[in-house]
LUMKOL-254163 format. One record per atom (N, C-alpha, C): residue number from 0; x, y, z; atom name; residue in three letters. Coordinates in steps of 0.001 Angstrom, whole numbers. Example, Ala and Ser with C-alpha at 12.3 -4.5 7.8 and 13.67 -1.06 7.14 Angstrom:
BEGIN
n:x:y:z:atom:res
0:13190:-5690:7800:N:ALA
0:12300:-4500:7800:CA:ALA
0:13200:-3300:7800:C:ALA
1:12850:-2250:7080:N:SER
1:13670:-1060:7140:CA:SER
1:12900:30:7870:C:SER
This chain:
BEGIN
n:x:y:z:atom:res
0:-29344:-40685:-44819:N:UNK
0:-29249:-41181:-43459:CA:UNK
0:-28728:-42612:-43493:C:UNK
1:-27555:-43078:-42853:N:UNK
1:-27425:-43977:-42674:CA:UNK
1:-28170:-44769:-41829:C:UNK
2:-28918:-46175:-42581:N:UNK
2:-29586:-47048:-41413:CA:UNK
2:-29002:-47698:-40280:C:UNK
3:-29465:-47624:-39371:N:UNK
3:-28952:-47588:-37892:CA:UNK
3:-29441:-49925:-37048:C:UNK
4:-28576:-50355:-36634:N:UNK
4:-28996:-51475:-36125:CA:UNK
4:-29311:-51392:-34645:C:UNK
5:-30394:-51768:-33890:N:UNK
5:-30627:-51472:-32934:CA:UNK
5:-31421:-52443:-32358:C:UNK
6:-30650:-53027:-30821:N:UNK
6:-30847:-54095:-30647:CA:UNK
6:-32001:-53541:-29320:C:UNK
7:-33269:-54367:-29244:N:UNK
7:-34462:-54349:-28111:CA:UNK
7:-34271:-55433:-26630:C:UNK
8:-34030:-55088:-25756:N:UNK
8:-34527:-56001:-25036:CA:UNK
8:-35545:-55976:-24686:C:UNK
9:-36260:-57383:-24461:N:UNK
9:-37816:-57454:-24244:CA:UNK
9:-37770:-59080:-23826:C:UNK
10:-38935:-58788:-23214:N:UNK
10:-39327:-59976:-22102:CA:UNK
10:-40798:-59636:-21751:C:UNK
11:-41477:-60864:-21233:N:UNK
11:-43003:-61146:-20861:CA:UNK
11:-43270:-60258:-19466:C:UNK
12:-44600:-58954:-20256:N:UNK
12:-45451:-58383:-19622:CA:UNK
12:-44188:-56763:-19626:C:UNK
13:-43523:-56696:-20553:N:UNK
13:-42948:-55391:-21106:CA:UNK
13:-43988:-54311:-20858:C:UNK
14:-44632:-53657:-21066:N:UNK
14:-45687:-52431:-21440:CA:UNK
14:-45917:-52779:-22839:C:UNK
15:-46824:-52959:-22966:N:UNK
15:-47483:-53006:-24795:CA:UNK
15:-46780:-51478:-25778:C:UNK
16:-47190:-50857:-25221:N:UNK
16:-47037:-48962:-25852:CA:UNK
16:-45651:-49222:-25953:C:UNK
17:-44669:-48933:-24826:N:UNK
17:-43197:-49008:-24959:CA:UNK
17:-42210:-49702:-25597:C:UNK
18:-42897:-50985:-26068:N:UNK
18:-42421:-51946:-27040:CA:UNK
18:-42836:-51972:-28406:C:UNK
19:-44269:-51667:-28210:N:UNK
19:-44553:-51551:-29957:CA:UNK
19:-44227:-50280:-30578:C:UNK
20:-44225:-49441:-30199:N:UNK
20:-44731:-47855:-30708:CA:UNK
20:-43282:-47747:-30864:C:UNK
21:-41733:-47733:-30162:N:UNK
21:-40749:-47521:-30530:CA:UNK
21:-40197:-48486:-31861:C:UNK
22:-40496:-49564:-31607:N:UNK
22:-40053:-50990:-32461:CA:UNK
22:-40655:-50449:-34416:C:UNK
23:-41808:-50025:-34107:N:UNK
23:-42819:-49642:-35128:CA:UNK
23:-41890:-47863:-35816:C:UNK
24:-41980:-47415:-34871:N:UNK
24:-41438:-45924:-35275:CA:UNK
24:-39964:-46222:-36113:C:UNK
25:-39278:-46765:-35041:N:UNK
25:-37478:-47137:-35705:CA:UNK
25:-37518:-48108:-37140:C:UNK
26:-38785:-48750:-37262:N:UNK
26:-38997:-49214:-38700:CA:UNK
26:-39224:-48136:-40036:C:UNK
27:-40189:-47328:-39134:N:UNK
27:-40970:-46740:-40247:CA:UNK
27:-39635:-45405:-40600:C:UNK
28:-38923:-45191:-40025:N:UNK
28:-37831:-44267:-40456:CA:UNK
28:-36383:-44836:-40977:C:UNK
29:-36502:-46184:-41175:N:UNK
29:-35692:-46770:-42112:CA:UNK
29:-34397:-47445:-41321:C:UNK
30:-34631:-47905:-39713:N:UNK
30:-33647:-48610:-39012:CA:UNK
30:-34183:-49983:-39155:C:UNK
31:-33008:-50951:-38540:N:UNK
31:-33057:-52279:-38382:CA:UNK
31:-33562:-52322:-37031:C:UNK
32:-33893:-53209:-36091:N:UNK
32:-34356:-53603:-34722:CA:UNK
32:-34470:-55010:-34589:C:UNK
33:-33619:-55582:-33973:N:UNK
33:-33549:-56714:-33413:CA:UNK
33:-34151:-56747:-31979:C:UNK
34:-35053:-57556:-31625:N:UNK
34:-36083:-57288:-30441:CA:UNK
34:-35140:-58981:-29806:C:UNK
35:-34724:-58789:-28968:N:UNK
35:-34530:-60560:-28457:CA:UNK
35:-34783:-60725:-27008:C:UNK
36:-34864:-61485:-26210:N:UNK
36:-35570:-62391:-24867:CA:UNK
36:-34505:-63475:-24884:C:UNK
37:-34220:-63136:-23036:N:UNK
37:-33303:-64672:-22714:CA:UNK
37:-34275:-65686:-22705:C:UNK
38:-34098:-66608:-23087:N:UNK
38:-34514:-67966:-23266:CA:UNK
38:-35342:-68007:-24908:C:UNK
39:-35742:-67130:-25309:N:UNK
39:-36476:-66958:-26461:CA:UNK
39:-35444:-67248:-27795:C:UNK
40:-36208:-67560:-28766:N:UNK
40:-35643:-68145:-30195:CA:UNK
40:-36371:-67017:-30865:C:UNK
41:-36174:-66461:-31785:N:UNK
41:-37032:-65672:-33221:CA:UNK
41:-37818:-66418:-33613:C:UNK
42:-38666:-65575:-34070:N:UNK
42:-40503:-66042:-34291:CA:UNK
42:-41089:-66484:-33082:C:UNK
43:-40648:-66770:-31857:N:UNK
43:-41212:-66751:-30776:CA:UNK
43:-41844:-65818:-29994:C:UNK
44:-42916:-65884:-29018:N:UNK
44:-43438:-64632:-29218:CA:UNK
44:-43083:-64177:-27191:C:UNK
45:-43535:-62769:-27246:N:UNK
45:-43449:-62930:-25298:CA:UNK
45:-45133:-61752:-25572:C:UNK
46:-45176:-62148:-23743:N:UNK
46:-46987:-61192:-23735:CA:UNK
46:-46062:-60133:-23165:C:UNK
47:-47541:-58748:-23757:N:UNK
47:-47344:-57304:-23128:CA:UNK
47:-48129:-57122:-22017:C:UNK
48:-48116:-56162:-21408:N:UNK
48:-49288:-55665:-20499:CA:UNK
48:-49733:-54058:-21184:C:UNK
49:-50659:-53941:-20856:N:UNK
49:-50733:-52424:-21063:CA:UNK
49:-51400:-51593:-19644:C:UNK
50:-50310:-50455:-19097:N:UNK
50:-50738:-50265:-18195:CA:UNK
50:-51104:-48584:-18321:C:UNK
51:-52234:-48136:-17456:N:UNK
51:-52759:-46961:-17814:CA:UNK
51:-53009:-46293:-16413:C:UNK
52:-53192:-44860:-16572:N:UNK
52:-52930:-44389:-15352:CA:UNK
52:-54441:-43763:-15554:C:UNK
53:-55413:-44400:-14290:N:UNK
53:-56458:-44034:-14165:CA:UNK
53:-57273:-43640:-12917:C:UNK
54:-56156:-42592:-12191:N:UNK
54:-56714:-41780:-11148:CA:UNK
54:-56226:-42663:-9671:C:UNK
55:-55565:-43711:-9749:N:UNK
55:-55138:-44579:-8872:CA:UNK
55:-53979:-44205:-8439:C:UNK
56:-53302:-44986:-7375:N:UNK
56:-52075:-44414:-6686:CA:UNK
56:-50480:-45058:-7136:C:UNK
57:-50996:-46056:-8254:N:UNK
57:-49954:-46063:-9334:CA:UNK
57:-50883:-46641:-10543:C:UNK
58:-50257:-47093:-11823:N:UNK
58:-50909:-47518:-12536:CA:UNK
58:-51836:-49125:-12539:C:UNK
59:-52638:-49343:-13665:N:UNK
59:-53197:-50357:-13737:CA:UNK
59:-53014:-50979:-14811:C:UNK
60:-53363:-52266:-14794:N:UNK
60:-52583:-53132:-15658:CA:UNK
60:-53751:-54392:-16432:C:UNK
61:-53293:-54121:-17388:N:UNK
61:-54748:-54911:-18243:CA:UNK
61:-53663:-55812:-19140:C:UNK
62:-54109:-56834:-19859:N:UNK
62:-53144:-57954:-20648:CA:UNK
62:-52920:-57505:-22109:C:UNK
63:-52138:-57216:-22720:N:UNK
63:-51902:-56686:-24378:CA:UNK
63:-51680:-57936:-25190:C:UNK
64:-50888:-57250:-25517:N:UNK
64:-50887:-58291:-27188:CA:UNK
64:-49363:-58989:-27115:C:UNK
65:-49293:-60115:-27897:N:UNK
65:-47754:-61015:-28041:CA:UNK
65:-47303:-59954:-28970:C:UNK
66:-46001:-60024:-28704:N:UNK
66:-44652:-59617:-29417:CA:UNK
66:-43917:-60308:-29909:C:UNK
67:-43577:-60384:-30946:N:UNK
67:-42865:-61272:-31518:CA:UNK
67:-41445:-61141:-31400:C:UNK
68:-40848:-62168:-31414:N:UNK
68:-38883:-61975:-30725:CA:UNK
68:-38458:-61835:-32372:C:UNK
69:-37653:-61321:-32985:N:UNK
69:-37088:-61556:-34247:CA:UNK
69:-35395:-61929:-34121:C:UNK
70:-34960:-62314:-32515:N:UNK
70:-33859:-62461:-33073:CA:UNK
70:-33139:-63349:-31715:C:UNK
71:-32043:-64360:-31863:N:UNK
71:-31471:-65815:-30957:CA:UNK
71:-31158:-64698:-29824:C:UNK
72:-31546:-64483:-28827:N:UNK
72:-30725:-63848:-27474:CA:UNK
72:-29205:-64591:-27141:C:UNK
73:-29516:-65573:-27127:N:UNK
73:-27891:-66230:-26839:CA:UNK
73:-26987:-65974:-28161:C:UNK
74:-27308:-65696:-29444:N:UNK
74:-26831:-65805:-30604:CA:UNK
74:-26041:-64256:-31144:C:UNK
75:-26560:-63682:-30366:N:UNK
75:-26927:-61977:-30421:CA:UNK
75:-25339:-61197:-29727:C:UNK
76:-24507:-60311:-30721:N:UNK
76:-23190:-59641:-30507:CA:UNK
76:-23720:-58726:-30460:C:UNK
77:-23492:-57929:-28886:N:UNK
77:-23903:-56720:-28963:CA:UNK
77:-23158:-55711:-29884:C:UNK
78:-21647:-56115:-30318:N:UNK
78:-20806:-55255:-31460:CA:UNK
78:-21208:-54966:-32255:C:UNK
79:-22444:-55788:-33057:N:UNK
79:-23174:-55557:-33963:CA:UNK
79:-24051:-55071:-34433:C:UNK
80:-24447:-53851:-32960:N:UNK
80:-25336:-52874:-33374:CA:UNK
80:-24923:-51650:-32477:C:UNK
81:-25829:-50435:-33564:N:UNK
81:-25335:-49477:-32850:CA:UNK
81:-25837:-48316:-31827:C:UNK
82:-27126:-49512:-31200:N:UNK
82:-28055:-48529:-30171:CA:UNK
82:-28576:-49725:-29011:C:UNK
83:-28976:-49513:-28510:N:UNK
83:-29720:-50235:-27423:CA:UNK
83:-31326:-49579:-27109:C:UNK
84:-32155:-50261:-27027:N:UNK
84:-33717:-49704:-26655:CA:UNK
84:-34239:-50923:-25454:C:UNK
85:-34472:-50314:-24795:N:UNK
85:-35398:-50793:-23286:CA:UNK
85:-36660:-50254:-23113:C:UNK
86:-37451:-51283:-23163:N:UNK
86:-38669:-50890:-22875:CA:UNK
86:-39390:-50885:-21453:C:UNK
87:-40092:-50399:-20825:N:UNK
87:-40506:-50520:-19317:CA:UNK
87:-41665:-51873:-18998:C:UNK
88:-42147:-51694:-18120:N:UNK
88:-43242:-52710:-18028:CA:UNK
88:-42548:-53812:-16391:C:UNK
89:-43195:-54965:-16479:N:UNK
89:-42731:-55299:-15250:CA:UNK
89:-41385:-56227:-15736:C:UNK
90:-41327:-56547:-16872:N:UNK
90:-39759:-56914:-17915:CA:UNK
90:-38428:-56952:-17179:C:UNK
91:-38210:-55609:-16969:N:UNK
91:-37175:-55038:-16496:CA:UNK
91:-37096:-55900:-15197:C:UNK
92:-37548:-55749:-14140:N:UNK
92:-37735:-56466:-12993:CA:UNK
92:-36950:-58100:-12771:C:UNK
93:-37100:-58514:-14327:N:UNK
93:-36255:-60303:-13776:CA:UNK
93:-35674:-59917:-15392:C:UNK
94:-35521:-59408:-15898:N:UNK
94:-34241:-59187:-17199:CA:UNK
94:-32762:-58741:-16506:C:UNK
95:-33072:-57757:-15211:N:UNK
95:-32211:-57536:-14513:CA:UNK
95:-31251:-58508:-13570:C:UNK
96:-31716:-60102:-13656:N:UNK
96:-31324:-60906:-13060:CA:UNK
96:-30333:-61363:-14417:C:UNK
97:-30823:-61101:-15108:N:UNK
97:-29918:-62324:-16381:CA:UNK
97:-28685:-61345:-16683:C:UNK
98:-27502:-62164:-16068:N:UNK
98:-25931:-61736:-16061:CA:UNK
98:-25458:-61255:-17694:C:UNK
99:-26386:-61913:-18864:N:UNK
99:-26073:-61550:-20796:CA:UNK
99:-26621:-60291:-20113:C:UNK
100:-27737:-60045:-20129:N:UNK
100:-28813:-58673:-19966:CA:UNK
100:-27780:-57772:-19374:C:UNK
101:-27302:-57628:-18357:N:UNK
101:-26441:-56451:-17655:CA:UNK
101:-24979:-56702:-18869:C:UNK
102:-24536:-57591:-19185:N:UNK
102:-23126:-57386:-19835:CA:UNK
102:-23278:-56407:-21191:C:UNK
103:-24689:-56989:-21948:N:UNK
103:-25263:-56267:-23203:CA:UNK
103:-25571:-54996:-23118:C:UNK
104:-25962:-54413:-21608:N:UNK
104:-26388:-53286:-21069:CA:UNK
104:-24970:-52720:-21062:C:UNK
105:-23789:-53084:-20425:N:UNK
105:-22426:-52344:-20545:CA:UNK
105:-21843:-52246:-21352:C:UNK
106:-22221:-53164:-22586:N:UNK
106:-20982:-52968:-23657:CA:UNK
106:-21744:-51414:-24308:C:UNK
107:-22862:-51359:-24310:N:UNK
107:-23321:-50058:-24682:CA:UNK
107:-22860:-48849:-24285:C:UNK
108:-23085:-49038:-22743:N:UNK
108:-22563:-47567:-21821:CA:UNK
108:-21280:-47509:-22576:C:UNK
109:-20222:-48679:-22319:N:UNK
109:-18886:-48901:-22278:CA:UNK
109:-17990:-48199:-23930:C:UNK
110:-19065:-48162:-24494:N:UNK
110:-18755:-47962:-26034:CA:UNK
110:-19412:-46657:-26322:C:UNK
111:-20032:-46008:-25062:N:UNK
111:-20319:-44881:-26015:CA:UNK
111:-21661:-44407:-26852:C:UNK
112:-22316:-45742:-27086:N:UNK
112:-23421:-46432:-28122:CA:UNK
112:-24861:-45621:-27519:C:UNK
113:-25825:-44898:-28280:N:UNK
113:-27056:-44868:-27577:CA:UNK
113:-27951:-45758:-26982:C:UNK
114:-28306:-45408:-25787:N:UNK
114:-28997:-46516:-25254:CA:UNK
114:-30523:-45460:-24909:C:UNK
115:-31185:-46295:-25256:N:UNK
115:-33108:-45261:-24803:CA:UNK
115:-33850:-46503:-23780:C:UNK
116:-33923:-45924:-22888:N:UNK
116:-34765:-46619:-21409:CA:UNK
116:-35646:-45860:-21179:C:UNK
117:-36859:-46655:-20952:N:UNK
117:-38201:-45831:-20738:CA:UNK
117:-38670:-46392:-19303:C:UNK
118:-39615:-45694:-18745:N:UNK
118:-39995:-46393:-17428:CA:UNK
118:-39422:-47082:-16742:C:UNK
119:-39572:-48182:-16379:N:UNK
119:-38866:-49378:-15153:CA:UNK
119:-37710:-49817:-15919:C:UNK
120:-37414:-49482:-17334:N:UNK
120:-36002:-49878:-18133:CA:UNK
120:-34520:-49342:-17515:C:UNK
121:-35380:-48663:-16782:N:UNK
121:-34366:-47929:-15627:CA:UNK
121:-33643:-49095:-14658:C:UNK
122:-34396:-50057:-14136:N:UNK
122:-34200:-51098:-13459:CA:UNK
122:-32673:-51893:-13761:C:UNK
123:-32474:-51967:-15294:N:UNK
123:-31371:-52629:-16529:CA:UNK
123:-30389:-51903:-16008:C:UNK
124:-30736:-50615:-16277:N:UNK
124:-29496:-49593:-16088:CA:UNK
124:-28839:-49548:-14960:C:UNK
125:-29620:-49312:-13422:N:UNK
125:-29444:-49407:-12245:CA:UNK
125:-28455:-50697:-11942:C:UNK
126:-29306:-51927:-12387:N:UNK
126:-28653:-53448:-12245:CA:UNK
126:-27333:-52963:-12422:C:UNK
127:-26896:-53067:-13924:N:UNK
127:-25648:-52695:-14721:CA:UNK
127:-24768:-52345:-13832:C:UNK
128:-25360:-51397:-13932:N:UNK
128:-23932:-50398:-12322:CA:UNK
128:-23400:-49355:-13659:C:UNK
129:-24707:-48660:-14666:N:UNK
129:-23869:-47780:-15330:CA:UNK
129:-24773:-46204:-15556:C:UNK
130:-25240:-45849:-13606:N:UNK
130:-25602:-45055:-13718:CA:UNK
130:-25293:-43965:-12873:C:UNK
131:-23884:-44591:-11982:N:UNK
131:-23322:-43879:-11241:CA:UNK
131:-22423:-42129:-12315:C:UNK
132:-22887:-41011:-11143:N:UNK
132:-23109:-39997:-12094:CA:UNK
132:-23529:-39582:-13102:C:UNK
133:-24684:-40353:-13556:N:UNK
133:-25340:-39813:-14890:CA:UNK
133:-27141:-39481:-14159:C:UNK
134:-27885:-38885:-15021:N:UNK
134:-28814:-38690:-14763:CA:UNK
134:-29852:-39123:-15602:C:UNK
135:-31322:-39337:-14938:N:UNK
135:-32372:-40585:-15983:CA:UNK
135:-33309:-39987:-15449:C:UNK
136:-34218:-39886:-16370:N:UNK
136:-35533:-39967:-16031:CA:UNK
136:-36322:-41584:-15565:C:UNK
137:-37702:-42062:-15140:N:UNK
137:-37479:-42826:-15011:CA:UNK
137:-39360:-42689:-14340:C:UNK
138:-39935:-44190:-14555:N:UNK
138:-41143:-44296:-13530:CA:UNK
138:-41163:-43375:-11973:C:UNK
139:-41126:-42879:-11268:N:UNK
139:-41488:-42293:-9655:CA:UNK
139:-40911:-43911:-9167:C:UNK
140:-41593:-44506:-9177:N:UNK
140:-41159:-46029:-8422:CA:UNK
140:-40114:-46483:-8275:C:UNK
141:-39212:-45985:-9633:N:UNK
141:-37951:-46883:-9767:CA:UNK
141:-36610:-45534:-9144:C:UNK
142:-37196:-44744:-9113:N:UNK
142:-36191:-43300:-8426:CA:UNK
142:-35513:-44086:-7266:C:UNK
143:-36084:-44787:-6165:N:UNK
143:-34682:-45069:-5519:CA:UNK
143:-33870:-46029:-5728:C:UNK
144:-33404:-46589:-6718:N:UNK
144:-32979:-47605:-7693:CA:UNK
144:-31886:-46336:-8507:C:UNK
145:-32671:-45702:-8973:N:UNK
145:-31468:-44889:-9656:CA:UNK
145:-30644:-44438:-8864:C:UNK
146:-31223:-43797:-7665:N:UNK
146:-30586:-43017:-7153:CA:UNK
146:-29600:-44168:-5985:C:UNK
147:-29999:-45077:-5444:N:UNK
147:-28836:-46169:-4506:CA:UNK
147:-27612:-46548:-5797:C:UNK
148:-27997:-46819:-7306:N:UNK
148:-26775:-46757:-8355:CA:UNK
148:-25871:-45763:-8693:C:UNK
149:-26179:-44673:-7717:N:UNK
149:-25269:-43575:-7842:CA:UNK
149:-25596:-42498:-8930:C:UNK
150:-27254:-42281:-9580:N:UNK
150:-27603:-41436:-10251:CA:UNK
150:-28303:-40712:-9597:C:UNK
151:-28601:-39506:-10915:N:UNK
151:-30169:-38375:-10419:CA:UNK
151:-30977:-38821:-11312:C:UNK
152:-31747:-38813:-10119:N:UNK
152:-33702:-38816:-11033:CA:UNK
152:-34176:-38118:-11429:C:UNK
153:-34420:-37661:-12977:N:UNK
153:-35091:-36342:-12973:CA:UNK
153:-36323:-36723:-12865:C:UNK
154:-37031:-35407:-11985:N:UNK
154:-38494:-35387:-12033:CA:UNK
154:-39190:-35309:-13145:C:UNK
155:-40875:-35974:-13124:N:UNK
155:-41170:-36078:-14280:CA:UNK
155:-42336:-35160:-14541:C:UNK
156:-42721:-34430:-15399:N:UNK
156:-44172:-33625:-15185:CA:UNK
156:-44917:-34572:-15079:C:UNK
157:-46078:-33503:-14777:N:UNK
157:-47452:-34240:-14524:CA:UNK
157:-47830:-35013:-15187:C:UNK
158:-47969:-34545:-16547:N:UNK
158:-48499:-35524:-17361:CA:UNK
158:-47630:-36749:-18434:C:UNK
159:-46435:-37010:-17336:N:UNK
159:-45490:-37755:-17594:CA:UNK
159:-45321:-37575:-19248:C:UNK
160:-44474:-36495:-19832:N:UNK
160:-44880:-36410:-20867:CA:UNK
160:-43476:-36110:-21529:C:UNK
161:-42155:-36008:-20684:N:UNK
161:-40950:-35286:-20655:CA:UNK
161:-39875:-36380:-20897:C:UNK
162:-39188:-36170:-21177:N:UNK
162:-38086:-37163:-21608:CA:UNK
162:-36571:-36466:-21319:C:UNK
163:-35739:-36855:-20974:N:UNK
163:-34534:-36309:-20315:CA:UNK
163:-33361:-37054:-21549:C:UNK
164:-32219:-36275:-21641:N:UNK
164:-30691:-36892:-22381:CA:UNK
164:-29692:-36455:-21582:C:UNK
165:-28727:-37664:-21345:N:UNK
165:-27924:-37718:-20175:CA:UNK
165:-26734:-38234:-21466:C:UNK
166:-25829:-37046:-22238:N:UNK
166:-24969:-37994:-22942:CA:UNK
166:-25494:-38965:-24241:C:UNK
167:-25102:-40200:-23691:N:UNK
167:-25786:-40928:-25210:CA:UNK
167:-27290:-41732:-24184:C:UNK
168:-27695:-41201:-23152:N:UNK
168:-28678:-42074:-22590:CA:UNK
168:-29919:-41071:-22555:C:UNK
169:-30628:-41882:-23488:N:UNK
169:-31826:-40849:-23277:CA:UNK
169:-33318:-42205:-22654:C:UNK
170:-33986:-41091:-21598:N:UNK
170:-34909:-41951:-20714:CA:UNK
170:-36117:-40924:-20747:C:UNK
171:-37110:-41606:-20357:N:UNK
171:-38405:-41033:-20063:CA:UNK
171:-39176:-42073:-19115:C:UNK
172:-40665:-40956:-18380:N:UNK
172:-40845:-41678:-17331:CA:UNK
172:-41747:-42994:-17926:C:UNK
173:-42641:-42606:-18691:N:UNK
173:-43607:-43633:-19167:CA:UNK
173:-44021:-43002:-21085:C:UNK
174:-44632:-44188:-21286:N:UNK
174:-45204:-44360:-22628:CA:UNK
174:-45972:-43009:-23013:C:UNK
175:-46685:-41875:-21964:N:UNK
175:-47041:-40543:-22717:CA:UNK
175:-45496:-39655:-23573:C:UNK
176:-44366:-39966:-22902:N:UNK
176:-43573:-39214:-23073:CA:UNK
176:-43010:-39828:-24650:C:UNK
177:-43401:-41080:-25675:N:UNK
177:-43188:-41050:-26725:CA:UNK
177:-42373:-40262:-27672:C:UNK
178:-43727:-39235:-27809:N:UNK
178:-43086:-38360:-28909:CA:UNK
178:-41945:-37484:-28522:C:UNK
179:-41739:-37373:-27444:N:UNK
179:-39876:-36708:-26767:CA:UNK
179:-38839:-37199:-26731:C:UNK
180:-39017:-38321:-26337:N:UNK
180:-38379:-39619:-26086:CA:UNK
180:-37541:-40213:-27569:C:UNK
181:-38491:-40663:-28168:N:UNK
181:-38451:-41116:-29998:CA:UNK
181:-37538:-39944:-30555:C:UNK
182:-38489:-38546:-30283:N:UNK
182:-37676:-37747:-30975:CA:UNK
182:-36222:-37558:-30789:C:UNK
183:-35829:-37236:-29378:N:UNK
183:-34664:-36805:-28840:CA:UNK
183:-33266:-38575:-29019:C:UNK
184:-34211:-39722:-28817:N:UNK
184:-33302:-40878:-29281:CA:UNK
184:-32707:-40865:-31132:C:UNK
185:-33932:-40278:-31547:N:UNK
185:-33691:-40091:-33132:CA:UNK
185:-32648:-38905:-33355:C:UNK
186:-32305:-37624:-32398:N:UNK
186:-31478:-37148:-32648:CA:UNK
186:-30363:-37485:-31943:C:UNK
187:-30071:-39036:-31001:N:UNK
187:-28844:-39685:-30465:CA:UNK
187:-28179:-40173:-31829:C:UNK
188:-29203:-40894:-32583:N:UNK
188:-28427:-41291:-33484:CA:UNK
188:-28410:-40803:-34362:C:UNK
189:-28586:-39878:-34654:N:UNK
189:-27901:-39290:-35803:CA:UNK
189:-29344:-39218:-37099:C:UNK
190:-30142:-39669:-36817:N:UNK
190:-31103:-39694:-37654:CA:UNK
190:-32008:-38373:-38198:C:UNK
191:-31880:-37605:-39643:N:UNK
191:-32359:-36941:-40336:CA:UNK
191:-33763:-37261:-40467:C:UNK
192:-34716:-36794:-40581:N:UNK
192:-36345:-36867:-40920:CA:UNK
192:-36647:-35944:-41960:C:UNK
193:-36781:-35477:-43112:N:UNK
193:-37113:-34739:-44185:CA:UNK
193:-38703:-35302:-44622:C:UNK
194:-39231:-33608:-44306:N:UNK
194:-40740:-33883:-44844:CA:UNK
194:-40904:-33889:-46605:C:UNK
């Protein structure tokens, strides 16, 4: 298997689950991951939230753990890698303001490149303007966002557990959908797993 470079965007109060658990997985199967934040330097850190769905009429939100940035956001060629990963959380929400964030978001679409958006990472995509005719899974919340960018929302099961591939864009609604998500991005890129 060739090792794969794959650049994270991430920013303060991401989802804890959606940032670590992919960042952690794409290690442990032998990729690179560059995690970077506008305004952030490497070795700098940003906070998670961790939010959980506990019978309420959306989720709830408790404080996680720092993340560490490993890499210059301003310093950072998106040419130089060959995936994109978005994590959900409330992140997405003002990452979508930063004009690098949407250009880094197109050179991906623009090239072809896998890109994996989870939850509100949908928000990036929408911003972008690179979801007209494609289809995403995505939080319930952020559906009319996809859909005013000119996409479909796929619905998500119940137990938000489903993960959708649109091309090289693979999305899911939230952090249960992991192991679909991981899996189906691991077969974007090309990645072999031998037990």
């Amino acid at each position: 298997m060739a090792k794969k470079k794959i650049l994270m965007l991430v920013g303060d109060f991401m989802e804890d689950y959606e940032a670590m658990v992919p960042y952690q997985m794409l290690l442990m199967v032998g990729h690179s991951v560059d995690a970077v934040c506008p305004g952030k330097k490497a070795g700098e850190t940003v906070k998670t939230a961790i939010h959980d769905f506990e019978g309420d009429q959306t989720y709830t939100e408790k404080v996680g753990h720092n993340f560490r940035v490993t890499a210059n956001f301003e310093q950072v060629n998106p040419a130089d890698y060959d995936a994109l990963l978005i994590p959900g959380g409330r992140a997405p929400e003002y990452l979508r303001l930063d004009d690098r964030v949407l250009e880094i978001t197109r050179h991906f679409a623009e090239a072809n490149k896998p890109i994996a958006a989870v939850c509100h990472g949908a928000q990036i995509l929408s911003a972008a303007g690179i979801l007209k005719g494609r289809s995403c899974s995505a939080y319930p919340a952020v559906k009319p966002e996809v859909e005013l960018a000119g996409g479909t929302w796929i619905a998500n099961n119940e137990t938000f557990t489903n993960a959708h591939v649109d091309g090289n864009l693979v999305s899911a609604p939230a952090w249960p959908a992991h192991p679909e998500w991981i899996g189906k991005f691991l077969q974007v890129l090309g990645t072999k797993i031998e037990l």
